[in-house]
N, C-alpha and C positions, 0 to 999 in steps of 0.2 A: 063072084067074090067082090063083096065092097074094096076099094082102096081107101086109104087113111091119107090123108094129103096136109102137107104143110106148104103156103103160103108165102115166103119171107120179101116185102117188099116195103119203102118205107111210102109208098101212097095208098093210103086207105081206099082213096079210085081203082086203084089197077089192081088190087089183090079183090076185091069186088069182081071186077071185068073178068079179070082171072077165075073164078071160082064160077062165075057165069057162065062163062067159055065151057068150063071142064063141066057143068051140066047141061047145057046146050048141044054138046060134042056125041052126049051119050057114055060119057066117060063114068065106070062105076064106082060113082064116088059116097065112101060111107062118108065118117066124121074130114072136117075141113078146119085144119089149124090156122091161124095168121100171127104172122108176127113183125115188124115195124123194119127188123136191124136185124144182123146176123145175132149179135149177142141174146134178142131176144128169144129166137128161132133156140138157140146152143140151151136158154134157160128152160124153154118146152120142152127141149125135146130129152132133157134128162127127166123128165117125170112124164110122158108120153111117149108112144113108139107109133112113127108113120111110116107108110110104105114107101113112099116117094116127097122130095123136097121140088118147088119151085122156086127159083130163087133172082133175084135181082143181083146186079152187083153195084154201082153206083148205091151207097144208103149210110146215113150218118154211123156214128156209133162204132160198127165193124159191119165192114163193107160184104160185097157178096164172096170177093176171093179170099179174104182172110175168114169169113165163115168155112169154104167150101176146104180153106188149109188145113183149119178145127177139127173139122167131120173128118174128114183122111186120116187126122195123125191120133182121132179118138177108137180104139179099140172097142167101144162099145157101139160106136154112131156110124164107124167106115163104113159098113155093108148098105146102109142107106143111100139109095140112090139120089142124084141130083142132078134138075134139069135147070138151066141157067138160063133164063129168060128176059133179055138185053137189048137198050137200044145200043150198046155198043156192037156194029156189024163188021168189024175189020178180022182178018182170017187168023192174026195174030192174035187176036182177043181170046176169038175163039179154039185155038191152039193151046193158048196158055192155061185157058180153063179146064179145058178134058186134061191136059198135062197134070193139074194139080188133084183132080178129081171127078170132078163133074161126068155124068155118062152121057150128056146130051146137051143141046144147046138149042135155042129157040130166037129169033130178033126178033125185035120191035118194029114194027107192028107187022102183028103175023094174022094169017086166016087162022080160024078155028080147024080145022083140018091139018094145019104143022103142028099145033100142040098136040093132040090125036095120034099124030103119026109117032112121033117123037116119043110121046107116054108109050104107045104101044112097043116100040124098037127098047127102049130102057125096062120095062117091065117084062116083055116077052108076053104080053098079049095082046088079042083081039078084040074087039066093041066095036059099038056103035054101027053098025049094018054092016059089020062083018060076018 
């Protein structure tokens, strides 16, 4: 089964790196959305439906937690998973993010084997030479 994957990062580099990573990983990845800023991510994803979000939170416009606020308090986008993918590494960070929504969390800079893992634990499957 393909996954459908959104992006949201405002470096055109790292949402690159990032989609490389998840093909690299062996990760089943169909279609691959990106988007700059949370707002941009919230304006895809009302006329696309993805199986999983990766998301920054440091990013102009609306940042990654008042996105990840959006997706919780939107009825039609909650059930979308979100992986929060951060140089911010403090335990607090990452507390407040599963707190608001997020099912997962990832820092910066990570092996390709923690996004892997992480996908796998938030979706509830297997890949990659498993």
């Amino acid at each position: 089964m393909a996954f459908t994957v959104l992006i949201v990062d405002d470096s055109p580099a790292m949402r690159s790196f990032v989609k490389r990573v998840l093909e690299l990983s062996g990760f089943d990845m169909g279609v691959c959305h990106e988007a700059g800023n949370g707002q941009e991510a919230l304006d895809l994803l009302s006329k696309e439906w993805v199986d999983v979000v990766l998301t920054d939170i440091n990013m102009p416009v609306m940042n990654g937690q008042e996105f990840v606020q959006n997706l919780a308090a939107d009825e039609s986008l909650h059930a979308i998973p979100v992986i929060v993918v951060s140089t911010d590494r403090t335990e607090d960070r990452v507390r407040q993010m599963i707190a608001l929504g997020a099912k997962g969390y990832v820092k910066k800079p990570f092996q390709p084997e923690e996004l892997r893992e992480e996908l796998e634990k938030v979706l509830g499957v297997a890949y990659a030479g498993n």
